[in-house]
LOVEX-264546 format. One line per 8 residues: their letters; for each residue y, x negated, z of N, C-alpha, C. Coordinates in Angstrom, 1 decimal, padded with zeros to 4 digits. Atoms other than C-alpha are relative to their C-alpha. Layout:
<martors>
A = Y,X,Z,Y,X,Z,Y,X,Z | ...
</martors>
This chain:
<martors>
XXXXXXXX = -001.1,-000.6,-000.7,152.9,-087.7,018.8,-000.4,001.2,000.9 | 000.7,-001.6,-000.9,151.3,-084.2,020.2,-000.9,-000.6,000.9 | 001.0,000.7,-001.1,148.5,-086.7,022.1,001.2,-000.6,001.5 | -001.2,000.7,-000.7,151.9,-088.4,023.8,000.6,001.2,000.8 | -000.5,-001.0,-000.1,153.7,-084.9,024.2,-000.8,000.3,001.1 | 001.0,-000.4,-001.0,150.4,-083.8,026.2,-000.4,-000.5,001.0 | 000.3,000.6,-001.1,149.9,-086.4,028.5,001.2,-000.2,000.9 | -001.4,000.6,-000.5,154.0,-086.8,029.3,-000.7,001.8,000.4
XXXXXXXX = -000.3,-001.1,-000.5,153.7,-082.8,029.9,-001.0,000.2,001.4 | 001.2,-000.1,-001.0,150.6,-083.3,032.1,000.4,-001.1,001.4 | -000.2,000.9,-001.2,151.8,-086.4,034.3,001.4,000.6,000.7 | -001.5,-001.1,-000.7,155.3,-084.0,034.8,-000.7,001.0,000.5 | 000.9,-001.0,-001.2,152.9,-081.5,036.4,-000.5,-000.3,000.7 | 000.8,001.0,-001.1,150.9,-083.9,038.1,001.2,-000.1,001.1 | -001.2,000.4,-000.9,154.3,-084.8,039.6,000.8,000.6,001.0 | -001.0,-000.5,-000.7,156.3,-082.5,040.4,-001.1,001.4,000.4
XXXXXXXX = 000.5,-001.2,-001.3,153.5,-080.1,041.9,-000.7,-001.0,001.4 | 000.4,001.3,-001.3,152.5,-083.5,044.2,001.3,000.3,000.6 | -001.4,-000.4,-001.2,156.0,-082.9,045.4,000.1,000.8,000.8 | -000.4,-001.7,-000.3,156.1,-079.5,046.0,-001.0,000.0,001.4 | 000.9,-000.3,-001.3,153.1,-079.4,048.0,000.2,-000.9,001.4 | -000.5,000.9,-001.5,154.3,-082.6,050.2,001.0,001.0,000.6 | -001.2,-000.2,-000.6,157.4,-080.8,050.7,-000.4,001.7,000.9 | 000.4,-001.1,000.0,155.6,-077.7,051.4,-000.7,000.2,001.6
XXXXXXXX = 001.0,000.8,-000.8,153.1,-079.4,053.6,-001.4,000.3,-000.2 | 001.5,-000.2,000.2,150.1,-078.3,052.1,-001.0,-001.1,-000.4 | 001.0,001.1,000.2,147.0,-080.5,052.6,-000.9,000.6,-001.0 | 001.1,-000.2,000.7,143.5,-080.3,051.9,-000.6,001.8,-000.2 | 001.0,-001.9,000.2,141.2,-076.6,050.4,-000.7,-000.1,001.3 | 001.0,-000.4,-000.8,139.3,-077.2,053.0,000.5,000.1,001.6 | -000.6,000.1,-001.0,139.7,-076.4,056.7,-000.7,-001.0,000.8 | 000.7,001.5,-001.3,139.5,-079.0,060.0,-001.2,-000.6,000.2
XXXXXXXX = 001.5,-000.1,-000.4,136.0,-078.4,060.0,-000.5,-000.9,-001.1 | 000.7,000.7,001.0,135.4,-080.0,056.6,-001.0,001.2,-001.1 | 001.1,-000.7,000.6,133.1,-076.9,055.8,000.8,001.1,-001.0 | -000.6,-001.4,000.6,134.9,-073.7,055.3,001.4,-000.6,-001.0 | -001.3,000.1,001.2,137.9,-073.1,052.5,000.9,000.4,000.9 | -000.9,-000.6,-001.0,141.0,-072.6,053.9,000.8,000.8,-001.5 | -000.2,-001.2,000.3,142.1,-069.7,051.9,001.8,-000.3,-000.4 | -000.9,-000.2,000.2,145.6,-069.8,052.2,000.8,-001.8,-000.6
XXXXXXXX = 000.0,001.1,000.5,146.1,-073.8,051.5,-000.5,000.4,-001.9 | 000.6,000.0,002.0,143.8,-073.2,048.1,001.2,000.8,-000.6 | -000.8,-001.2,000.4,146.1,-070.1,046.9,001.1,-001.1,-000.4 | -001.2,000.8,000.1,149.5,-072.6,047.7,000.2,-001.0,-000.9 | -000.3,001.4,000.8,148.1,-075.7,045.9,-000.8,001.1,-001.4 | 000.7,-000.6,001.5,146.3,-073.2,042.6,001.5,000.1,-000.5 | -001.5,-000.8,000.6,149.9,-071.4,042.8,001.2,-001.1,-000.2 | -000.9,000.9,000.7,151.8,-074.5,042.3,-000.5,-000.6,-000.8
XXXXXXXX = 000.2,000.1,001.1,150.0,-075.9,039.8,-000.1,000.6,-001.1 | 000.5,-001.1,000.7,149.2,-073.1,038.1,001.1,000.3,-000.5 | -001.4,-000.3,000.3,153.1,-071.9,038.0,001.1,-001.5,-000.8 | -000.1,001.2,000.5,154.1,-075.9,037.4,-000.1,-000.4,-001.3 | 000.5,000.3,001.5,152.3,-076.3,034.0,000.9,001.3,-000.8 | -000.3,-001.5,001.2,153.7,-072.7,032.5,001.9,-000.3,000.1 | -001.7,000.6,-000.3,157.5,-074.0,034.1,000.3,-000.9,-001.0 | -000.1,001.3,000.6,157.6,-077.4,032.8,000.3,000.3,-001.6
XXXXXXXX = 000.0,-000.1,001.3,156.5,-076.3,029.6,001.0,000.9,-000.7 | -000.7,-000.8,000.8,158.8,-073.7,029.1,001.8,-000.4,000.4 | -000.8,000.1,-000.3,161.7,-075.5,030.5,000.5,-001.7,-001.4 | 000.4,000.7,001.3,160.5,-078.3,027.8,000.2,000.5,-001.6 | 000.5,-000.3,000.8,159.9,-076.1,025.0,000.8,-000.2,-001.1 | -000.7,000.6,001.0,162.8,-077.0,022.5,-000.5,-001.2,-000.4 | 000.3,001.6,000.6,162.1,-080.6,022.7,-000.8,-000.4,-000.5 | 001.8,000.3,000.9,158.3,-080.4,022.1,000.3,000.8,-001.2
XXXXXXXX = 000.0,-000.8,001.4,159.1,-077.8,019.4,001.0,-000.2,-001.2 | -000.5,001.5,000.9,161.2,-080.0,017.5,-000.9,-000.9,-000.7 | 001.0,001.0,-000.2,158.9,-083.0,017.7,-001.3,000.4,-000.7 | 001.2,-000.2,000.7,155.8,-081.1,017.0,-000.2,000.7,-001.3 | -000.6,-000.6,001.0,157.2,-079.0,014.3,000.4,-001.1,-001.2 | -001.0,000.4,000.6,159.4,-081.5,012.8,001.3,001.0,-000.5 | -001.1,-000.7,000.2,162.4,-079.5,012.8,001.2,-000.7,-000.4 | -001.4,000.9,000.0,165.4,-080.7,011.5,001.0,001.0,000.4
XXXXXXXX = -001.5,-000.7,-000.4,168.6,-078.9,013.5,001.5,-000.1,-000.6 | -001.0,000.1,001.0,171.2,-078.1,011.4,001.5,000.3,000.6 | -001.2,000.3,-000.7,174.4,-079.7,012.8,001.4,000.7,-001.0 | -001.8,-000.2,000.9,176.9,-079.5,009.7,-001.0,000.5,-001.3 | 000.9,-000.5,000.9,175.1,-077.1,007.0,000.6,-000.7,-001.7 | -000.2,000.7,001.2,174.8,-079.2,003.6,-000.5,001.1,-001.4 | 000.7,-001.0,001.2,173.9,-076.4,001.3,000.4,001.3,000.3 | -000.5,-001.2,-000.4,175.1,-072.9,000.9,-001.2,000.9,000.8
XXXXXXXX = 001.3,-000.9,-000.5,171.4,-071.5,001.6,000.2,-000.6,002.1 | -000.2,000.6,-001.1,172.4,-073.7,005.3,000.9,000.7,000.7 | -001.2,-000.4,-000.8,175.6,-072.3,005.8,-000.2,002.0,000.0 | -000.2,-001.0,000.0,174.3,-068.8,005.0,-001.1,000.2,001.0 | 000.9,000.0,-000.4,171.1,-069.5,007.3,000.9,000.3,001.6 | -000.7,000.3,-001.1,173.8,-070.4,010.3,000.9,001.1,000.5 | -001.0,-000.8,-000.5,176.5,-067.4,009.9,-001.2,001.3,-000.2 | 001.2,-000.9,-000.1,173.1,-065.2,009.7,-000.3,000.4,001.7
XXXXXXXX = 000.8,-000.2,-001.6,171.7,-065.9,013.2,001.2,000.0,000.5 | -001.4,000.3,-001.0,175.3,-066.6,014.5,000.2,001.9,000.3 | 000.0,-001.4,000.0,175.8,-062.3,013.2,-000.4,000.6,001.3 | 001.4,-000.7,-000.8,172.5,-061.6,014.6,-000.1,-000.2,001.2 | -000.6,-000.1,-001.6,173.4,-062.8,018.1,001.0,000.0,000.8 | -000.9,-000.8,-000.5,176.2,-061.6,018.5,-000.2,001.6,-000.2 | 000.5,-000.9,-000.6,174.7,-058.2,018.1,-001.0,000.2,000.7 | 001.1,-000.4,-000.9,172.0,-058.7,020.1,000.3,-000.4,001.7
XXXXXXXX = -000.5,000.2,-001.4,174.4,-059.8,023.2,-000.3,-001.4,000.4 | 000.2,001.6,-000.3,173.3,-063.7,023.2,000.7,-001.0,-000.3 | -000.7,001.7,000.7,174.7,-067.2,022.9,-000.4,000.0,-001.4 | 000.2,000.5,001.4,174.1,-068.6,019.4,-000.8,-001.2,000.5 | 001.3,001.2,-000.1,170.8,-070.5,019.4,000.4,-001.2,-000.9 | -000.6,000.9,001.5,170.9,-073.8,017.6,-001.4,000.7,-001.1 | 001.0,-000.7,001.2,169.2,-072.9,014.1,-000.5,-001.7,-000.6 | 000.5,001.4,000.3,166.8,-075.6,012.5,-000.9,000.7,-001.2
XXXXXXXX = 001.1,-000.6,001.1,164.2,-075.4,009.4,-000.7,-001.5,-000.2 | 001.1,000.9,-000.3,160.9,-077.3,009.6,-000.8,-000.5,-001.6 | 000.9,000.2,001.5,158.5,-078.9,006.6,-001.0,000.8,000.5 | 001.1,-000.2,000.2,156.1,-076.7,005.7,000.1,001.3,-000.9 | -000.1,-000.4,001.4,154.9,-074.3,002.7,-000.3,001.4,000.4 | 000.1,-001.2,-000.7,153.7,-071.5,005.0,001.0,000.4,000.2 | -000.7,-000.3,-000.5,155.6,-069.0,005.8,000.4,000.4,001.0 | 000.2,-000.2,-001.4,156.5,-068.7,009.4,001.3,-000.1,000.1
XXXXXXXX = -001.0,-000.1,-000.9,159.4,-068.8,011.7,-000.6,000.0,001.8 | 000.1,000.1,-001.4,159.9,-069.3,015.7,001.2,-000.2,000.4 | -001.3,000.1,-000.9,162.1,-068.9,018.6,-000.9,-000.5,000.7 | 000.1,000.8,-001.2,161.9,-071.2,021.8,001.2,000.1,001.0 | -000.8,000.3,-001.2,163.6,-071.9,024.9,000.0,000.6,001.3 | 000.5,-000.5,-001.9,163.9,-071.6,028.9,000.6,001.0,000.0 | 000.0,-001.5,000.0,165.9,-068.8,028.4,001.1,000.4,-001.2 | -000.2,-001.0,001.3,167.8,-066.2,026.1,001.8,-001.0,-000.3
XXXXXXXX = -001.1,001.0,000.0,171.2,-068.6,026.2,000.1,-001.0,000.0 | -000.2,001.3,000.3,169.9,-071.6,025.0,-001.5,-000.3,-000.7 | 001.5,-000.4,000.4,167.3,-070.8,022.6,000.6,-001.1,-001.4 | 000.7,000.6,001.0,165.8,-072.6,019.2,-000.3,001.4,-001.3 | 000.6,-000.3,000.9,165.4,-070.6,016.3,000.0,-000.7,-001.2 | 000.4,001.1,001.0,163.7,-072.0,013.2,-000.8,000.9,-001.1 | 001.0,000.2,001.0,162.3,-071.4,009.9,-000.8,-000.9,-000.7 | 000.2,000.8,001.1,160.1,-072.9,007.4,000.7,000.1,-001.2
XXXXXXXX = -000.4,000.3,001.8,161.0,-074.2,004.0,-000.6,000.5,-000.9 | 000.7,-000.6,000.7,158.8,-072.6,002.4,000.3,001.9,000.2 | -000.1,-000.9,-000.3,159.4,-069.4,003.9,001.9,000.6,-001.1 | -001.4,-000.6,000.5,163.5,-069.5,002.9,000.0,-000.3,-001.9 | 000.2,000.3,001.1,162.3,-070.9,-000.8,-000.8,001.6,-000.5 | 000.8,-001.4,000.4,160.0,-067.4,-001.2,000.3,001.7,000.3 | -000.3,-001.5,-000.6,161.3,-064.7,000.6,001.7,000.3,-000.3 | -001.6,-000.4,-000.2,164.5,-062.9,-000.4,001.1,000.2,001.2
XXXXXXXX = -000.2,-000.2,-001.3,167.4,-062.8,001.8,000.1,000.9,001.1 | 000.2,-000.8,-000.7,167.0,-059.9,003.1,-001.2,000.2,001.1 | 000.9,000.2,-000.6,163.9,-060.3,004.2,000.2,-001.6,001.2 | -000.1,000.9,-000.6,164.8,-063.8,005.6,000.9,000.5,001.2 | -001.3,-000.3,-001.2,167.5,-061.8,007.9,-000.7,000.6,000.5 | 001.1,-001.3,-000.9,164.6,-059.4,009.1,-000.4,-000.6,000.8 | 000.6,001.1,-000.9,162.7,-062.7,010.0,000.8,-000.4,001.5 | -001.0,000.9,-000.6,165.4,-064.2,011.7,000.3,000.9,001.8
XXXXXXXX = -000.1,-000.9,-001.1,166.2,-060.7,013.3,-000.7,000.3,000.8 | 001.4,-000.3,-000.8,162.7,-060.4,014.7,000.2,-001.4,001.0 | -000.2,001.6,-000.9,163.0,-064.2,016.1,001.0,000.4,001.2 | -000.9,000.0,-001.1,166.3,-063.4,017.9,-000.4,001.5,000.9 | 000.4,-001.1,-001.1,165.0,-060.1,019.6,-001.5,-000.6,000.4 | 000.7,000.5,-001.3,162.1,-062.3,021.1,000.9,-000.7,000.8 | -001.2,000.7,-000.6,165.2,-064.2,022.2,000.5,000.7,001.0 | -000.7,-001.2,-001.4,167.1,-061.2,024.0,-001.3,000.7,000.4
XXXXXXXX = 000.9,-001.0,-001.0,164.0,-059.8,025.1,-000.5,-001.1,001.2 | 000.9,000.9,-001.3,163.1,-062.6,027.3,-001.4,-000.4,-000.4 | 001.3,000.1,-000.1,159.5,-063.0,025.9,-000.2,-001.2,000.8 | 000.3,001.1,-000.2,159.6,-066.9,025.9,-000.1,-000.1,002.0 | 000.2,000.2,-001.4,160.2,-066.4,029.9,-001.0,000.9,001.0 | 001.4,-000.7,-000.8,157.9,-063.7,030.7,-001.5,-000.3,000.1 | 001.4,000.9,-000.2,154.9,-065.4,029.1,-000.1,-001.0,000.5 | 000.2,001.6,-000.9,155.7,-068.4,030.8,-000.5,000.4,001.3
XXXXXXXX = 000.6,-000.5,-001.4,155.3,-066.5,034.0,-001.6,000.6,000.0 | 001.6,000.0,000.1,152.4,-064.7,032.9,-001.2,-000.9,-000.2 | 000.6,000.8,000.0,150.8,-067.4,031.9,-000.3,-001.0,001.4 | 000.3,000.8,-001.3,151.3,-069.7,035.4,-000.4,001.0,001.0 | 000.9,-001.4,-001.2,150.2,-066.2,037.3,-001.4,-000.4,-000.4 | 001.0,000.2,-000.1,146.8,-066.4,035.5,-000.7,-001.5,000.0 | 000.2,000.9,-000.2,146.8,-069.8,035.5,-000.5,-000.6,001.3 | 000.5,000.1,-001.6,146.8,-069.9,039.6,-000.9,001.3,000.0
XXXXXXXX = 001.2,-000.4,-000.7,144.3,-067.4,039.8,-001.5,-000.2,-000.4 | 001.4,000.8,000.5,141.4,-069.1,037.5,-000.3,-000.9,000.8 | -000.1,000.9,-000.9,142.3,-072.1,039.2,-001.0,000.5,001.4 | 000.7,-000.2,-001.6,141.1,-070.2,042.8,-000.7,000.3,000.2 | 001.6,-001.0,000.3,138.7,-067.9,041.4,-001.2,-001.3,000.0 | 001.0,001.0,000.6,136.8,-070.4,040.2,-000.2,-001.4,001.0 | 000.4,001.0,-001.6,137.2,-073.1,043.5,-001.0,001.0,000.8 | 000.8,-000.7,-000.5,136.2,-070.1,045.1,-001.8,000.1,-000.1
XXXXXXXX = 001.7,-000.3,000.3,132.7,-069.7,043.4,-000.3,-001.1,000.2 | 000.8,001.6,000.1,132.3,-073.4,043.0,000.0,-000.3,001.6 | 000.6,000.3,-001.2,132.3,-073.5,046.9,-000.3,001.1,000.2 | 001.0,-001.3,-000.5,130.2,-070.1,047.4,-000.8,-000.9,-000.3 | 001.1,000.9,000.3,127.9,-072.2,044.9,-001.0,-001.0,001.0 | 000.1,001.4,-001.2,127.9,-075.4,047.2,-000.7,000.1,001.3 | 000.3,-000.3,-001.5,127.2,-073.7,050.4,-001.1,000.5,-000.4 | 000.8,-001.1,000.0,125.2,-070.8,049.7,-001.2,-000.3,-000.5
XXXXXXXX = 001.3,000.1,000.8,122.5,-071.9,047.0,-000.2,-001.4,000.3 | 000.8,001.3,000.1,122.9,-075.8,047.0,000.1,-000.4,001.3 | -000.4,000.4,-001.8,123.5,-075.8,051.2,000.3,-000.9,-000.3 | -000.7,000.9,-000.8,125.6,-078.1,051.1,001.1,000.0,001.2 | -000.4,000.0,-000.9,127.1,-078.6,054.4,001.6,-000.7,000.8 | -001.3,000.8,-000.2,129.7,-081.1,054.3,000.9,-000.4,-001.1 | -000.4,000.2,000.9,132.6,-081.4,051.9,-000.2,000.6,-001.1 | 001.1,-000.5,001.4,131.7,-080.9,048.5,-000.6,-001.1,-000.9
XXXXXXXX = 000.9,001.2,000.8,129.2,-082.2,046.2,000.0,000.7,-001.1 | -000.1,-000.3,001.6,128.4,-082.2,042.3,-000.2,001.5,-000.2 | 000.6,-001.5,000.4,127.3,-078.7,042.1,001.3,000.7,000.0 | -001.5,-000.8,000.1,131.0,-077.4,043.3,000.6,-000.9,-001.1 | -000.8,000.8,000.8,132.6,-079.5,040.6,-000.6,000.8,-001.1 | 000.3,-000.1,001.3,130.2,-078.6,037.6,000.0,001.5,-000.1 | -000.3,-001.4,-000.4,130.5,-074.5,039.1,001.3,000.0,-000.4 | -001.5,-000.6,000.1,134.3,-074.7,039.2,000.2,-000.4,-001.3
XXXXXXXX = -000.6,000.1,001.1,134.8,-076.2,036.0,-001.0,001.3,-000.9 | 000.4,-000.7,000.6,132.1,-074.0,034.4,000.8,001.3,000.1 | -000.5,-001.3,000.1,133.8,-070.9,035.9,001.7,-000.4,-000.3 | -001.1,000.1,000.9,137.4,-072.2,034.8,-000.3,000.3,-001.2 | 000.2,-000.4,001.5,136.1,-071.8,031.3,-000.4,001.4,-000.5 | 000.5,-001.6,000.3,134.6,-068.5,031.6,001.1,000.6,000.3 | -001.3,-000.8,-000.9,137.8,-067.3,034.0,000.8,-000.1,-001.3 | -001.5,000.8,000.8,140.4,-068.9,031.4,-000.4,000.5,-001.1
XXXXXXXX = 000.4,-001.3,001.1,138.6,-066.7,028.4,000.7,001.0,000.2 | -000.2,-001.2,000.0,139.2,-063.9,029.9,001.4,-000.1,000.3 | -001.0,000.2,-000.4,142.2,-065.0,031.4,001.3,-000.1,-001.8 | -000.6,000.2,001.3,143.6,-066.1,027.8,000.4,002.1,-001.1 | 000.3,-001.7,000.4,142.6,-062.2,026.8,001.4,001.0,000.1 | -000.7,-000.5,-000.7,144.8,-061.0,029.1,001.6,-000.6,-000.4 | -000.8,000.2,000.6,147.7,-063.1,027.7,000.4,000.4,-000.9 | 000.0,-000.1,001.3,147.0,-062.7,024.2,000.6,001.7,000.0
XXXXXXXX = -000.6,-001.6,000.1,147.4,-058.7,025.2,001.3,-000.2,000.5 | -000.7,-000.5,-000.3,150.4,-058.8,026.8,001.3,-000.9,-001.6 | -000.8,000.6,001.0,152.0,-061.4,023.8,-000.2,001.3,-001.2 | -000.2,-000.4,000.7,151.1,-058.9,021.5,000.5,001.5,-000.2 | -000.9,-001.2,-000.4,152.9,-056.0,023.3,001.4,-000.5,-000.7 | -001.2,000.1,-000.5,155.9,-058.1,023.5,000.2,-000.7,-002.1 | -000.5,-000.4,001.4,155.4,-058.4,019.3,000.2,001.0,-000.8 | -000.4,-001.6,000.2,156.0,-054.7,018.9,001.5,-000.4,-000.2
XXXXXXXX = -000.7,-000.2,-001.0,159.1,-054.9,021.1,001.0,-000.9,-001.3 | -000.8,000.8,000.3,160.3,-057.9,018.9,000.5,000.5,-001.6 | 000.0,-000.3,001.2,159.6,-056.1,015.5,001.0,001.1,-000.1 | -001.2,-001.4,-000.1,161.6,-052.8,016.8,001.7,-000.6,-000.2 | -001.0,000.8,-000.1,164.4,-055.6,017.3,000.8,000.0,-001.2 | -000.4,000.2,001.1,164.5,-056.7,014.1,000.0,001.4,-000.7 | -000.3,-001.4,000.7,164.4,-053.3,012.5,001.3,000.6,000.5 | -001.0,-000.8,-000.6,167.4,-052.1,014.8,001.0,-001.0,-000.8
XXXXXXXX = -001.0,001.4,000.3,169.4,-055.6,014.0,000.0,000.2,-001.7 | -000.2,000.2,001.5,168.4,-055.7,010.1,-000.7,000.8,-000.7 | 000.8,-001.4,000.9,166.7,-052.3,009.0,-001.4,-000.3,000.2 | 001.2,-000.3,000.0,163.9,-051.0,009.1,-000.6,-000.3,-001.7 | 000.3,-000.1,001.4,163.2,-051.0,005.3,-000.2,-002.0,-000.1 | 000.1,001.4,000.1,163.9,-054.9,005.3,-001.1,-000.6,001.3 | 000.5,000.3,-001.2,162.0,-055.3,008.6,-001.7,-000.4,-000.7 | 001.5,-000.5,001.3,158.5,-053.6,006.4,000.0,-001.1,-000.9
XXXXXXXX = -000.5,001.4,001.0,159.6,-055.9,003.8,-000.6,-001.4,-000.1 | 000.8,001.4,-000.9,158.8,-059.1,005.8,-001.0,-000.3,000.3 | 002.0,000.4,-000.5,155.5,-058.2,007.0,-000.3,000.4,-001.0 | 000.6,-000.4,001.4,154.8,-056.7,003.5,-000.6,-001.7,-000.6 | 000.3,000.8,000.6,155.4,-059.9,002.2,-000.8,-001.3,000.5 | 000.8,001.1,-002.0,153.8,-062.0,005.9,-001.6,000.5,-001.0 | 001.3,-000.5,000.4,150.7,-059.9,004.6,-000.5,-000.1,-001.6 | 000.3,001.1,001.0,151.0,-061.1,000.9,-000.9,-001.6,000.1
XXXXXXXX = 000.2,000.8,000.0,150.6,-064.2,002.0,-001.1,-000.3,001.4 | 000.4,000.5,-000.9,148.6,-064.3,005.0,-001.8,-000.9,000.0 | 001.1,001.1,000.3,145.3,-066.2,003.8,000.6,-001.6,000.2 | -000.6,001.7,-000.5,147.5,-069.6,004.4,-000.2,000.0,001.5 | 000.3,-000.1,-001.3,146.5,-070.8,007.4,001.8,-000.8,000.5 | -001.0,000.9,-000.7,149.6,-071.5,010.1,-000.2,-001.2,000.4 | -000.6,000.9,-000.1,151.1,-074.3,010.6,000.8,-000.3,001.5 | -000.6,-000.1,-001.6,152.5,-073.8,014.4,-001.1,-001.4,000.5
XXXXXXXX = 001.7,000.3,-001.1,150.9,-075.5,017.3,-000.2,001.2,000.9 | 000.8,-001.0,-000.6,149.2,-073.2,019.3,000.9,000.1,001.1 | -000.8,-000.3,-001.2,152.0,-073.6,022.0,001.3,000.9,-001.1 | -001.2,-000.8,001.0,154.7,-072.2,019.1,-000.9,001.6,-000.5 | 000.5,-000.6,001.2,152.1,-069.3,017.7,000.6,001.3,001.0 | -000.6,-001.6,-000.4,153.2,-066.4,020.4,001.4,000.3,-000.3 | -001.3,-000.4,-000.5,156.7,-066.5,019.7,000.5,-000.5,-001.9 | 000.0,000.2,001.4,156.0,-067.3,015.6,000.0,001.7,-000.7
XXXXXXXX = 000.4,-001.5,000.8,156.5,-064.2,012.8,-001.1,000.6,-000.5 | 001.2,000.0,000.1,153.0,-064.4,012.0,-000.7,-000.9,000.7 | 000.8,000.5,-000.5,149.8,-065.3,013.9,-001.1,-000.6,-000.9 | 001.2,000.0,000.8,147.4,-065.7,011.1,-000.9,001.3,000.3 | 001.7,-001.3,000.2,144.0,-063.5,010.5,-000.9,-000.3,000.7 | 001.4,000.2,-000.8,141.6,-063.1,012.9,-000.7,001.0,000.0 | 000.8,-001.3,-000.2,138.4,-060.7,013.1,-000.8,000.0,001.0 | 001.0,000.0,-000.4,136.1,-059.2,015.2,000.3,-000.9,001.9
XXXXXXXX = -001.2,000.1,-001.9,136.7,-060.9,019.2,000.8,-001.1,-000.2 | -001.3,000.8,000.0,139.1,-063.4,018.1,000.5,000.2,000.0 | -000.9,-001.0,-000.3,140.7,-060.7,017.6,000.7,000.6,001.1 | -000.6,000.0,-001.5,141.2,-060.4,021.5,000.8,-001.1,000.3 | -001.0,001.0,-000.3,142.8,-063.6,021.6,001.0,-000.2,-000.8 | -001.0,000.1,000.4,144.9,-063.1,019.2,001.4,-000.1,000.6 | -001.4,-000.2,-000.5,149.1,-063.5,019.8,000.5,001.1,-000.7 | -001.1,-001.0,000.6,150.1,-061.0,017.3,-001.4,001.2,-000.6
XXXXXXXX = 001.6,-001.2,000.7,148.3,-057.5,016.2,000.7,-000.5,-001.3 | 000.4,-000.3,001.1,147.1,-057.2,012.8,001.6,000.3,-001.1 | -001.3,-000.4,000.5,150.4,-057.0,010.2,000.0,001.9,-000.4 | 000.2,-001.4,000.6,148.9,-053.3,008.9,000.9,000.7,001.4 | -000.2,-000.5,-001.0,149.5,-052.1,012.7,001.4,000.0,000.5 | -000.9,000.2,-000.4,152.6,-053.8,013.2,001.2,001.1,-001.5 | -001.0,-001.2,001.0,154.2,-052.0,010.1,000.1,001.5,-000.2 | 000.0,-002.2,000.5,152.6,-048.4,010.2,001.3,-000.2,001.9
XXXXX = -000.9,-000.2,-001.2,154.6,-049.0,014.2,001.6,000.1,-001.0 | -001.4,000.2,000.1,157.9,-049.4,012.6,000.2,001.3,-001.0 | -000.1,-001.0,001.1,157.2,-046.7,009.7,-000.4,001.2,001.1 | 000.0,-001.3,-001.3,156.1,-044.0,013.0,001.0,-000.6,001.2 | -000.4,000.2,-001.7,158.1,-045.5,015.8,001.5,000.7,-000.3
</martors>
């Protein structure tokens, strides 16, 4: 299902930035001549692709996160833990100024949680089963409350943008070098040949490191921002609570996919420079913030 998901999300980008650019009129990177870059063409076609993939996906991101989750959305709550799961978030967004997300709870033993959606009025929140089976309720209202203030904070739409911003400029950087390459060292004179191909994807991989870096920092601003949320919505004392008990348990590895982990209550444990790409700081950091903030 996730191999299907990835190639339907990939031939919708393929597609609708083939439009864009017809409709746009942008041709070839290269100019009349065949030789030189044309500068402002590359920029047009990076910057719609680039913005294309981080759209799509976040205009998608309920459906896949369902699907790849297994979420089941809880239409008519069959259990009191259901019906107290539902007038919980319903509370919680109505003080935080939002629609009422639909609420769902996924299989799995980890304890996590996520919010989704294109924007703050037609969002996804979700727990695990494992999570509302271990954690008291109070704590489960902290979670919930942290989820819905990534909701009203807009994250899910800011990192989408950030994301298709560095997305179009790896993309150019890296055409760019792969025809410095081409010209400069392997003179080639016409078009391009192997050398710009095996340059631009090498420097995509190197750009798109760092590039990811620069993500991972601004997602794990915008897990501050989300944790202050939940402390304002459902205490501070219960907020601590959560990550106390996130940090009990954090040797389980998550259970997300890697498109659900920026916008999940925990990232898992990482040391040392994986630590740069992390989505979320460290739990120690994120609780002494809420015990000084």
């Amino acid at each position: 299902m996730r191999i299907l998901l990835f190639l339907a999300t990939n031939l919708a980008i393929m597609l609708v930035a083939s439009v864009t650019l017809s409709l746009l009129g942008v041709g070839s990177m290269l100019q009349a001549n065949g030789v030189d870059l044309d500068l402002g063409n590359l920029l047009a076609i990076c910057g719609v692709f680039g913005m294309a993939g981080s759209l799509i996906s976040l205009f998608i991101s309920k459906w896949m996160a369902k699907r790849s989750t297994g979420t089941q959305i809880i239409e008519q709550p069959r259990s009191a833990d259901e019906q107290w799961l539902i007038d919980t978030v319903a509370q919680l967004a109505q003080e935080a100024g939002i629609k009422m997300p639909e609420v769902g709870i996924f299989p799995s033993q980890v304890s996590n949680a996520f919010a989704t959606g294109w924007n703050k009025n037609d969002a996804l929140v979700a727990v695990s089963s494992g999570l509302l089976q271990r954690f008291r309720k109070e704590e489960v209202r902290a979670v919930l409350a942290h989820e819905i203030g990534h909701v009203a904070n807009g994250d899910m739409v800011t990192l989408a943008l950030i994301q298709g911003v560095v997305n179009a400029f790896v993309m150019f950087f890296a055409r760019v070098i792969g025809h410095t390459v081409d010209r400069v060292i392997l003179k080639n004179e016409q078009g391009h040949g192997i050398g710009f191909f095996i340059t631009t994807i090498f420097a995509e991989i190197v750009l798109g490191i760092l590039a990811s870096i620069i993500v991972a920092w601004f997602s794990r601003r915008r897990e501050y921002r989300a944790d202050a949320m939940g402390a304002q919505l459902a205490g501070s004392a219960a907020m601590i609570g959560a990550l106390q008990r996130l940090k009990a348990e954090q040797e389980m590895p998550s259970e997300l996919p890697d498109s659900m982990m920026a916008f999940g209550i925990s990232g898992g444990l990482k040391h040392g420079l994986m630590a740069m790409l992390a989505s979320h700081p460290p739990l120690d950091d994120r609780i002494d913030a809420l015990r000084h903030g």
